[in-house]
N, C-alpha and C positions, 0 to 999 in steps of 0.2 A: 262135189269136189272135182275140178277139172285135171286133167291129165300130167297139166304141169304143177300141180300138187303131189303127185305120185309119193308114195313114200314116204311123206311125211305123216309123222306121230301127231294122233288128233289134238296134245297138248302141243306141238308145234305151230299148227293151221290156227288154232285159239290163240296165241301165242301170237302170229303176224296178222289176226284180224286185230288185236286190242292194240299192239302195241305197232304195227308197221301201217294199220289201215289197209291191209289186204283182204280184196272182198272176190271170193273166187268167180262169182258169178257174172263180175265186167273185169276179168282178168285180161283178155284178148284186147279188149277195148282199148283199156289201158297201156298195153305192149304198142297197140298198132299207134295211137296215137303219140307215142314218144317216136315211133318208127317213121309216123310222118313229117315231125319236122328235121330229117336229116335232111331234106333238101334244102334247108335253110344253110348249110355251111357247106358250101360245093368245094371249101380248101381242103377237109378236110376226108381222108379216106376211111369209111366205115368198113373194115373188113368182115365183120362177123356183126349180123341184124338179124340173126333166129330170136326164136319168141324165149326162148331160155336164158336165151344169152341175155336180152333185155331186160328181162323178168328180174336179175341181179341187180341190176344196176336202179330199178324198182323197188327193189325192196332196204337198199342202199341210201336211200332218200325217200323212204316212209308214204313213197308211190305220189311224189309231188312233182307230175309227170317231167317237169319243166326245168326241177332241177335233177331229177333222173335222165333227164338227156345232154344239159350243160357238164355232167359228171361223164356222161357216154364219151361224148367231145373231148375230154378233157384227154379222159382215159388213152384213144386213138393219136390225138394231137401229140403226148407227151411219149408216144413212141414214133410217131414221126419227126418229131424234133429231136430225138436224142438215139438216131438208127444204129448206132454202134453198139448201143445198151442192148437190141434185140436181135442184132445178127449171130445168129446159131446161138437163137435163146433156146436151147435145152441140156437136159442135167450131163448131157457128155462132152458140154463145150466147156477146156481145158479148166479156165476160170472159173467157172459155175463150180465143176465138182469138185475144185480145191476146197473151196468155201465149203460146201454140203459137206464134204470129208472131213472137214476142220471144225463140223457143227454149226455152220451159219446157215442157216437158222435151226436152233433145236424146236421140236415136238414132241411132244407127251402125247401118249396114245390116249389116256383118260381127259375128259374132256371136267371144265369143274362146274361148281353147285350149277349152277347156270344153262350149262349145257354150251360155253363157249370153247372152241379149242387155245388150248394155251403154248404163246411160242418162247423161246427163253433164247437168250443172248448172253455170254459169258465173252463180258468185252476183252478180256486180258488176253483171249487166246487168239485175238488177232494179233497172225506172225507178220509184220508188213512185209517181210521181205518173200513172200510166199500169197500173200492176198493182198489183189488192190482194194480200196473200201467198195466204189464201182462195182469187182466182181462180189465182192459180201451184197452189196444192194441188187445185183442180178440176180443171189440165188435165194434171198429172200422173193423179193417178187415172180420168181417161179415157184418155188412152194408157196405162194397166197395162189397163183394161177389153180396150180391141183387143189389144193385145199376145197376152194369157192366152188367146186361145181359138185360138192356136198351142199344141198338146198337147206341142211340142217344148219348148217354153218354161217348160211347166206343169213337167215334169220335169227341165230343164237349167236352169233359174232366170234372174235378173239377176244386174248388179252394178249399183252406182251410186257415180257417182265426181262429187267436186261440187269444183270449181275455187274458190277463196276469193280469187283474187288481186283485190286493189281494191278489196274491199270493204269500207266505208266502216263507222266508228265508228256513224257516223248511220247506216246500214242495217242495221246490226247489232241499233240499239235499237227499232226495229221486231216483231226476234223475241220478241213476251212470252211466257212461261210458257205462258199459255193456248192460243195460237196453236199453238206446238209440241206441245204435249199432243193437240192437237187432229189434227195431224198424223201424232203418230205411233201415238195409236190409230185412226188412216184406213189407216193401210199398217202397222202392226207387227202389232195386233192384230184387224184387219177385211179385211182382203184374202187372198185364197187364191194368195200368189205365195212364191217361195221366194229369197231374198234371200242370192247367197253373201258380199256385200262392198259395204259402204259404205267409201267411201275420199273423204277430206279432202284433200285437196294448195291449198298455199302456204295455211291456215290461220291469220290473225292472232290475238295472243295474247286478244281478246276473245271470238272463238271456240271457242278452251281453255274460258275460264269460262262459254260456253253450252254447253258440252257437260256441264261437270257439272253445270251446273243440269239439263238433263234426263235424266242417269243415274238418278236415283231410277225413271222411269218406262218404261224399257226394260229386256226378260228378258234375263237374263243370255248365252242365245242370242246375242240382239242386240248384247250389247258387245262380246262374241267374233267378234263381224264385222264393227266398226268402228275402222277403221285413219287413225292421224293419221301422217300422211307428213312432210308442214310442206314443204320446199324439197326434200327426199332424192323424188325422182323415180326412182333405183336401187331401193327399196326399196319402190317403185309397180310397178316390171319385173318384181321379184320374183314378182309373182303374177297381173299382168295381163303378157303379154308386148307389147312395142313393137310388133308387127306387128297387132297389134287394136287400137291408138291412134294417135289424128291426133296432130301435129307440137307443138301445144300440149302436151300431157303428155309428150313425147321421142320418142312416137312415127314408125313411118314412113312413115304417111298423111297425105293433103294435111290442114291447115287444116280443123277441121270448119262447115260452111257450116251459122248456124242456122236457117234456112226448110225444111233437109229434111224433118223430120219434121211441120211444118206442112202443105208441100202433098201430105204424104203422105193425111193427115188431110180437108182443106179441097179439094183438088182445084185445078177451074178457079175456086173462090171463094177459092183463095188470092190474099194482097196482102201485099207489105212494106210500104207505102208504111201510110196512118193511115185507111185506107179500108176499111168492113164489109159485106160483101154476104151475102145470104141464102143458106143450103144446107140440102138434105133431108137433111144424113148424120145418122148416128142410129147411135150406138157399140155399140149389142148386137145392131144385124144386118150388123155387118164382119166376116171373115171375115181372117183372117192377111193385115191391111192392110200388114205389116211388109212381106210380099214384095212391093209395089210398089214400093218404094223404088228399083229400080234401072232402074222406067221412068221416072223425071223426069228434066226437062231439067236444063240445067245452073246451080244456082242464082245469087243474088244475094246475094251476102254482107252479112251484118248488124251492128251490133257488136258487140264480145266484148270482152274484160277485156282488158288492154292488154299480154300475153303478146307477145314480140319472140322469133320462131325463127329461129335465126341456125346455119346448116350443121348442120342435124338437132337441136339443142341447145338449150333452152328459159332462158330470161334473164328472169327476176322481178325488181319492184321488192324493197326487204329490208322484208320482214313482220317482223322480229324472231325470225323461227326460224335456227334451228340448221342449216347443212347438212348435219349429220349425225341431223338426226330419224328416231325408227326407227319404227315402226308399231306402234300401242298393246297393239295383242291380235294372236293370230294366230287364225288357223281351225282349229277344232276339225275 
């Protein structure tokens, strides 16, 4: 096992030989040679070429050196094209930790059957007049920054399951074209993370028709791993079990508290309250920030979408879906 294995669990390393084609013993090889053809794109500025660094973006693309480097590219390109996205990208710039306070993006400290960390998104509690979408997609893509440099992570992937209940005609027409475009070549086609499952639950019929507006720009991959549940939460168990989920999706964890994954981030400069104080944290020298999660105290709950759990059972207002909505695609 080479050094940049470290740490990982030998069902892990078995794990990214069978299923990523990770072979420790031309690990180096493989890094260098994705590392040699950076000179090929003299537009573009590679800031960070460590073997670790690499090694993600590797294991991201199942070590097909060639498109482990066009993702490298992409990754560096789509923050040089969009430099306002990353000016004073960390959890104490204004924006950012609105979002993070306001739970954009939740984490769950248990990770599920899989071994993938799972993120949750409760669309209703975006306040527009208090988050732009922009800063919600900053502080998501700064929590995947910390996240990813958990090797475990890098190998066992995400899910991401986004709650739709309450969310409003008017917040819907917020999402334009451009905006989501914009998103999803930030996480589809510029991020070295491996994504087993986007899942939709209580989805109103408006967000049907933003979904196909943005089918045209997601790989076929990608549709095959986005699942519209609608009210069927059985058909959510299916593949995420209840025991990796709070009470809101049927789960048989408490109520997920949003400020966790902020004073994960923010520390003692965490606040719920409408109040911003200064921090040194700086997201590319954390270190698997994910495992503190189970030293904070007890939080303060924030709002959430108006989800009623009544004897383990989840009670939505009617979105106009079906109780019996099945899940769009399965997993290849």
């Amino acid at each position: 096992m080479t050094h940049l294995q470290a740490g990982l669990s030998p069902e892990t390393i078995e794990k990214a030989r069978l299923e990523l084609n990770e072979n420790p013993d031309i690990l180096h090889q493989d890094i260098q040679q994705v590392r040699d053809m950076i000179i090929t794109r003299p537009d573009i500025g590679f800031l960070r070429t460590d073997d670790a660094f690499i090694l993600r973006f590797l294991r991201a693309r199942k070590f097909h050196q060639m498109e482990a480097f066009r993702l490298l590219a992409q990754y560096f390109q789509y923050r040089q094209l969009n430099l306002d996205m990353f000016k004073n990208f960390k959890a104490d710039d204004p924006g950012i930790k609105r979002a993070l306070t306001d739970g954009f993006p939740g984490v769950l400290e248990n990770r599920d059957h899989c071994g993938r960390k799972i993120l949750l998104l409760f669309a209703a509690n975006w306040d527009q007049s208090r988050n732009s979408f922009i800063d919600i997609l900053r502080a998501i893509l700064l929590s995947l920054e910390v996240l990813i440099e958990d090797q475990e992570l890098q190998i066992n992937g995400f899910i991401l399951i986004i709650d739709w209940s309450n969310f409003s005609f008017k917040q819907a027409s917020k999402l334009t074209p451009s905006i989501l475009k914009l998103a999803i070549e930030g996480l589809q086609d510029s991020f070295p993370a491996r994504f087993g499952g986007v899942h939709f639950v209580n989805q109103p019929w408006y967000i049907h028709a933003l979904y196909t507006l943005i089918k045209p720009f997601l790989k076929d991959k990608t549709r095959k791993r986005i699942f519209l549940h609608g009210n069927n939460l059985n058909s959510l168990h299916q593949l995420i079990h209840p025991e990796c989920l709070p009470s809101e999706f049927g789960g048989t964890l408490p109520p997920y508290d949003m400020g966790t994954w902020a004073r994960t981030l923010l520390g003692p400069d965490y606040s719920d309250e409408n109040e911003y104080t200064h921090t040194s944290y700086n997201a590319m020298h954390v270190k698997h920030a994910s495992s503190s999660l189970e030293q904070e105290d007890s939080p303060k709950p924030m709002k959430r979408s108006q989800s009623v759990v009544e004897a383990g059972t989840l009670k939505h207002e009617d979105l106009g879906e079906s109780e019996n909505t099945q899940p769009l695609l399965a997993l290849d």
